[in-house]
N, C-alpha and C positions, 0 to 999 in steps of 0.2 A: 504494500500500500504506500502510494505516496501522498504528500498534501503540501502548496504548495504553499508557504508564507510570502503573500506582498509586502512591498516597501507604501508607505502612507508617509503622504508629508508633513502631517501633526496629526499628533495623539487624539482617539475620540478621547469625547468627556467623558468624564468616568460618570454621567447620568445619563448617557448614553442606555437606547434600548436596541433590541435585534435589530429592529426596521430603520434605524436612524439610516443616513445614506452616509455617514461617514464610514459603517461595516459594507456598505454596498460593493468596493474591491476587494475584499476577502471573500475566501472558496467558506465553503460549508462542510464540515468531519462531522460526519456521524459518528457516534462515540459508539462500538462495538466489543469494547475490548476492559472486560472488569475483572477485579482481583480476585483468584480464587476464594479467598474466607470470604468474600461480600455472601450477602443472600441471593438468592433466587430471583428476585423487584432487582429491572432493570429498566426502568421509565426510558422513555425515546428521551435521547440527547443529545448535541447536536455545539459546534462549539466551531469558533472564527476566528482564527488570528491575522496581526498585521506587526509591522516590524516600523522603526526609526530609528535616528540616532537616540532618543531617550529611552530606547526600549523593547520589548517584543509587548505587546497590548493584546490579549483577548476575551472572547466572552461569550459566556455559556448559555444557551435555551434549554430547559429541562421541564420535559412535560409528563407530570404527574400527579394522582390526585388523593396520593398520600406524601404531606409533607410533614417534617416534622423538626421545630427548629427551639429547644430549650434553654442550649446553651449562649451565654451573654458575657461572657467575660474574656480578658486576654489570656489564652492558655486551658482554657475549657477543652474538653474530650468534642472536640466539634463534629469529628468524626461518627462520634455516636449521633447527630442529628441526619438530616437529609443531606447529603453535602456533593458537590464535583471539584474535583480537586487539579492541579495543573503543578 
């Protein structure tokens, strides 16, 4: 599998959504590929990236209709909540 990272000339804003048109040069990765110990729930996902000098920028669509988000602090098991990771 390949995916290819564009070059963007300034960073989206980080209140950026999927449909903003600053993602509109980045490809689309289906995300197919989870850790063994995960469970079984593997919601469609779906994730964009773009590159610049400040950075590699991207951002994840995850469509499911169990979420689960507890944790609130710095350093929290966040992992135990609903989470996509990069």
């Amino acid at each position: 599998m390949n995916y290819n990272v564009h070059p963007c000339a300034t960073a989206p804003s980080l209140a950026a959504n999927w449909n903003d048109p600053s993602w509109s040069i980045a490809e689309t990765l289906e995300i197919k590929n989870f850790r063994p110990e995960s469970s079984a729930h593997h919601p469609q996902t779906s994730a964009r990236l773009l590159f610049n000098d400040a950075g590699l920028h991207g951002i994840f669509r995850a469509r499911d209709r169990y979420v689960r988000c507890t944790r609130q602090n710095y350093f929290d098991d966040i992992w135990k909540d609903s989470c996509v990771e990069f």
